[in-house]
N, C-alpha and C positions, 0 to 999 in steps of 0.2 A: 460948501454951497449954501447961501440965505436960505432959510427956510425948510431944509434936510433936518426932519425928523432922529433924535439922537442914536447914532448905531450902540445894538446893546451888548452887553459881551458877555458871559460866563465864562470864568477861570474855574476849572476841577484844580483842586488842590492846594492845598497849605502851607507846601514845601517852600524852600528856595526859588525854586523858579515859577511856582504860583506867585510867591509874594512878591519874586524879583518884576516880573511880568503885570501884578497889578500897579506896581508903582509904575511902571513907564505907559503904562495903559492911560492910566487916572490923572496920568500927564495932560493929557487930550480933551478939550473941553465939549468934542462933537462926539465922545463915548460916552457910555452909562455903563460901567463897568462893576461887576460884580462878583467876588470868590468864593465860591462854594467848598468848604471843610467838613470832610466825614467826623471828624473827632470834636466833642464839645468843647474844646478847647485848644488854644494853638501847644504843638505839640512835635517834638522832631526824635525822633527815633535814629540809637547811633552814639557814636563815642566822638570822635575827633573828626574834623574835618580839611582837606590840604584849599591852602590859596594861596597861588603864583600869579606873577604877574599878569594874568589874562581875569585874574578874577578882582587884580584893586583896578583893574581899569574899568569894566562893568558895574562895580564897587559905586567907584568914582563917580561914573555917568546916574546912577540911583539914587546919591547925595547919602549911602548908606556905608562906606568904607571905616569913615572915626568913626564907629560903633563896636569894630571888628579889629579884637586881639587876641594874639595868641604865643604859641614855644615856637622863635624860630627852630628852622632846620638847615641852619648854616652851613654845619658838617655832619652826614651822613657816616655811620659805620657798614659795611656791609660784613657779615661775620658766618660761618659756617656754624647751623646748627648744632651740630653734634659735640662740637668743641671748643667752641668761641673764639677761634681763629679769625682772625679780620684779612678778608679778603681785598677788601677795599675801601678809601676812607676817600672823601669827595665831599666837595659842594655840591648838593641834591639837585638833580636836572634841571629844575625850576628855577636854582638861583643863578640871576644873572645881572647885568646893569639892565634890566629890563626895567625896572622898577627897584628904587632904593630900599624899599619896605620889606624885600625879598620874598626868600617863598615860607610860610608858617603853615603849625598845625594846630587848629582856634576850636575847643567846644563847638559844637553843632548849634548849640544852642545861642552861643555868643553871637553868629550868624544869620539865627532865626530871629533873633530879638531886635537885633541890627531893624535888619527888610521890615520887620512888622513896627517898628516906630517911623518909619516913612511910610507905611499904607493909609491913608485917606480912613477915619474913622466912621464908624456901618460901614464898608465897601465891603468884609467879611461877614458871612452868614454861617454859622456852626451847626454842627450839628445833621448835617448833609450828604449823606453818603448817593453818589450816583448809583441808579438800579442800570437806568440804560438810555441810550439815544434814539431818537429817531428823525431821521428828515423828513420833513414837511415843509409847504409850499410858500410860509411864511418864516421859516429859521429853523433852529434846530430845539426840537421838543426835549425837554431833560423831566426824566422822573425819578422821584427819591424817595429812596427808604420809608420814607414818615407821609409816604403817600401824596406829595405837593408835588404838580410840575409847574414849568417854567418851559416859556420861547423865548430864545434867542436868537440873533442875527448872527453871532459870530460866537462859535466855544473855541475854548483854547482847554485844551486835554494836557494834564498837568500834574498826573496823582501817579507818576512813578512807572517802575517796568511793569504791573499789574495794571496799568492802564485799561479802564470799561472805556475809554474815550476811543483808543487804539482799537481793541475788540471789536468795537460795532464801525469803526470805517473798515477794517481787516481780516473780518471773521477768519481767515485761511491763515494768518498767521499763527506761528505757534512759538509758545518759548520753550523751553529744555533746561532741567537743573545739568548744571556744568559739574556734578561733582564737588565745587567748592562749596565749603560751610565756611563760615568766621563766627568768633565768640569774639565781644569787645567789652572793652569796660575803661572806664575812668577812675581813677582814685587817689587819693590823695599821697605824693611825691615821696611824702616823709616816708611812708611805708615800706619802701625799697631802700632807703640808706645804707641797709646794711648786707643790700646785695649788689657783690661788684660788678661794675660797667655797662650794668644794665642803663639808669636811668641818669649817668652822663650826658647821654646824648641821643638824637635820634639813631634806632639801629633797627637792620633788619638780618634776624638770624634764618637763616634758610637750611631748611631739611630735602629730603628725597620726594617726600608727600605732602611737604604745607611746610609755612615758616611762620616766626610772629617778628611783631612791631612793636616797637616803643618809641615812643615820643611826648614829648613835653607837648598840654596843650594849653599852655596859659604864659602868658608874660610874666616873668619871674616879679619884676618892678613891682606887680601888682598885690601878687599877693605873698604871707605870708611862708603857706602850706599850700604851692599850686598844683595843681590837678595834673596826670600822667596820666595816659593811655597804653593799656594794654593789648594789643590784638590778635589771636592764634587762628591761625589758617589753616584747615585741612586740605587736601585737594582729591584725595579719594572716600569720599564720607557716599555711603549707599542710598538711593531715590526709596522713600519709601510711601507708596501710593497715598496720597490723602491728610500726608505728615509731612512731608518734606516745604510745603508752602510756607516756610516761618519765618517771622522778620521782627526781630525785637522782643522774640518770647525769653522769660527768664529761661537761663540753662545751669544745672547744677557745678560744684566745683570739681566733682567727680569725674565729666562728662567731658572737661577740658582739661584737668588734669591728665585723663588718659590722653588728649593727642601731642601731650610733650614728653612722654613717660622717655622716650629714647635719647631726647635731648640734653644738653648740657646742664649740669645744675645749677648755673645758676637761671637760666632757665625756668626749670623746675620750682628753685625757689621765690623766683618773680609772681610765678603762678599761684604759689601759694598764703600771698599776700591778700589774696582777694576775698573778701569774705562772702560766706554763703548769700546766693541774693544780688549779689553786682553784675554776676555775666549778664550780657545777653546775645541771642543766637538768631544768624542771620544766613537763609539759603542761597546762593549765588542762580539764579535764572537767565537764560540771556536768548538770542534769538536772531534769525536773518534780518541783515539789513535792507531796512523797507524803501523801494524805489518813490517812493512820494511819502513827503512827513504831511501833506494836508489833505483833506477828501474833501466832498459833497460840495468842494467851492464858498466852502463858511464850517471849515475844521478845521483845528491848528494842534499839531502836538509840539512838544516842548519836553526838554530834557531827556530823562530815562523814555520817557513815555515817547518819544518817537525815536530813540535809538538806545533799544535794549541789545545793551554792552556788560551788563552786570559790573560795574563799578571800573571798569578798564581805562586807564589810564590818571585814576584817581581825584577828577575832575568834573562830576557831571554836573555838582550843582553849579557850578562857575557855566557849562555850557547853557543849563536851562535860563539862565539870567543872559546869557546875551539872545538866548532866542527871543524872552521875550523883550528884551530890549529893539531889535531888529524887526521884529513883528510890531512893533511900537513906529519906527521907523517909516515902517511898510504903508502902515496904515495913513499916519499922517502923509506921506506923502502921494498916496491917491484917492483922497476922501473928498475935495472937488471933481474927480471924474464921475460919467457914471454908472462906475458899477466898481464900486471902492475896494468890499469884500476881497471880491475873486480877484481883480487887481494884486491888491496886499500880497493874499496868499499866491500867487503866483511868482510874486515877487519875492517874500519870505522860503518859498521851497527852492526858489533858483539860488539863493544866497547859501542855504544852510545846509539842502539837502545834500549837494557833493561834498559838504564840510567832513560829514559824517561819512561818507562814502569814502572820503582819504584816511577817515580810523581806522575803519575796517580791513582797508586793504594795508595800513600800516602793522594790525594786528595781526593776519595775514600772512604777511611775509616776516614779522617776527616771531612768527610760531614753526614755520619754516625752516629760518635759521636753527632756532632754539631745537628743533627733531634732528638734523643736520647734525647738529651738534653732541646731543646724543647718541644718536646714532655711530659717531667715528670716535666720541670719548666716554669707555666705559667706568674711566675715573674718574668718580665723585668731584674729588679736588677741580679736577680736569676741566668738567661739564661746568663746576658750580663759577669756576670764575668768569668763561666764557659766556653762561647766561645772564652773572651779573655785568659784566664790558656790555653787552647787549639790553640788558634792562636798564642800565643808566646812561649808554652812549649814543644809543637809537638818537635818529635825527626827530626831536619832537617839540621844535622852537612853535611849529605851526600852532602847536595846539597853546604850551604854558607862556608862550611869546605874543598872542594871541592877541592883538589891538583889536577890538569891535569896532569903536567910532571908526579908523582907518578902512577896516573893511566896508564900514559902509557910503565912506566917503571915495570911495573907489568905487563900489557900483554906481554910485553916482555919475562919474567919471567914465564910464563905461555902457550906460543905460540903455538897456534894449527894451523896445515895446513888450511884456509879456506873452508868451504864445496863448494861442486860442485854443485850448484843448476840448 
């Protein structure tokens, strides 16, 4: 609309779907769009990252895809902890003719570096950690750490499952450590040469109580010593008040040594590749699925931060990037109405919010199966193939098959007036 004063935006967060979300923002020339980063510096926390077809198409739409390489995961091992028996060998659920590029696992950082050479230069402000929100009659009030606040017209909450954005639209929500710990690390390839069939290929060894990962995270082409990923998973680690909230702290080699003591060695000797100093340790949190991802009619979440899944389905940063892609979407296409905000968001929670709501109940009923399952096979062997046929045969085209632009050219197609809530 002529003469419409520029709507202004705050993005919490630095990640993926901050930065995916400010480039499609910054797209818009009636925004004034700006990202707020707690950390002085850009910065991603994490070892390896998976992207399947749902993530080079958002990729695509960003102008941020050739940036982004990494170790295919062409062929999948699935192997039994204890013995390294391969239960199953498979093209990984992600690869399909969806995308020629297939499904890889890229450095986190190869990812971050990607989105932050497409974000618009100053659109980033460091150094900014959110204290807390408040709504007021002209946008939403943000005060930070270093004592500065800021109104905005429109936030976009974007700083992960610990979300303050989430907090102050949800006070009543609550998340819960799930039990799971991960230690990950990256290191350089050559290190494991001379443990077998570890780092052939991606593989996932599974135990009773936690299993680990390996995979390539670098295009071999590229380099000449490329990086591997190691990852160990517990899944009975104990909540300890005041300690349990940790996400990227070093963790000793002690510490992860003990959760593969039972496991096979080579295993064992993978583990012991890592030098003091490389883990790092990550608590899994996660929490009910919230029937509205927007509030106060100018909140927006995105990513983890509006569906804390604790890393479930090994995709979030790929979903935070179509969110803010589709909020991107939203926006332009009702910023001549007038009341553009609530509009958007109206329009953004009817697109994404049941997106999320078909994880949950996906998760749901394959947890289901999965006790089922246990429950009538007290045989190791028994259980472990049938929850891998279920961990990799689940129907989950929705999610890694995932076309965004499609999607939203089908609401289009379908376009219902927003309701008035």
């Amino acid at each position: 609309m002529v003469g419409r004063p520029l709507t202004s935006i705050a993005i919490i967060g630095g990640g993926p779907g901050g930065l995916g979300t400010a480039i499609a923002l910054s797209e818009l020339p009636f925004l004034k769009v700006t990202l707020y980063e707690k950390h002085p510096e850009p910065r991603e926390a994490g070892a390896g990252i998976s992207l399947s077809a749902n993530a080079w198409k958002v990729l695509d739409l960003l102008g941020a895809a050739d940036g982004v390489k990494g170790g295919s995961k062409a062929d999948t091992h699935q192997r039994n902890a204890y013995n390294g028996n391969i239960v199953s060998i498979t093209s990984h659920p992600e690869n399909s003719d969806a995308d020629s590029r297939g499904s890889i696992r890229a450095r986190r950082t190869r990812l971050q570096s990607a989105l932050l050479a497409k974000v618009p230069e100053g659109l980033i402000q460091f150094n900014k950690k959110l204290v807390s929100l408040e709504d007021v009659p002209e946008g939403v009030r943000l005060s930070f750490n270093d004592g500065t606040e800021v109104v905005a017209d429109l936030v976009v909450g974007a700083e992960g499952i610990h979300s303050v954005t989430r907090k102050a639209l949800f006070p009543d929500h609550k998340l819960s450590f799930t039990g799971n710990t991960q230690w990950r690390t990256i290191i350089p390839k050559s290190r494991l040469v001379d443990v077998p069939d570890v780092a052939s290929t991606t593989g996932w060894w599974w135990g009773k109580s936690g299993h680990v990962y390996f995979s390539d995270v670098d295009d071999k082409s590229e380099f000449d010593d490329p990086l591997f990923e190691i990852t160990v998973r517990s899944y009975i680690e104990k909540e300890v008040p005041g300690e349990t909230v940790v996400w990227g702290i070093p963790a000793t080699n002690e510490k992860v040594a003990d959760r593969v003591k039972e496991f096979d060695q080579r295993i064992k000797d993978a583990v012991s590749k890592v030098n003091e100093g490389e883990w790092r340790e990550f608590a899994a949190f996660a929490g009910n699925r919230l029937n509205r991802i927007t509030g106060w009619e100018k909140v927006a979440l995105v990513g983890d931060a509006s569906h804390p899944l604790s890393g479930a389905f090994g995709s979030g940063a790929t979903f935070a990037m179509e969110d803010g892609w589709i909020l991107a979407r939203a926006l332009e296409h009702t910023q001549s109405g007038p009341r553009p905000v609530r509009d958007a968001l109206e329009i953004f929670n009817a697109i994404r919010s049941p997106y999320y709501d078909k994880m949950y109940r996906h998760l749901d009923e394959s947890q289901e199966r999965i006790n089922q399952i246990q429950a009538n096979n007290p045989d190791f062997d028994v259980f472990l193939k049938a929850k891998i046929d279920n961990f990799i045969y689940g129907d989950k085209d929705f999610i890694y098959k995932n076309d965004i632009k499609k999607v939203w050219e089908d609401y289009l197609a379908t376009e219902q007036v927003p309701a008035v809530l």
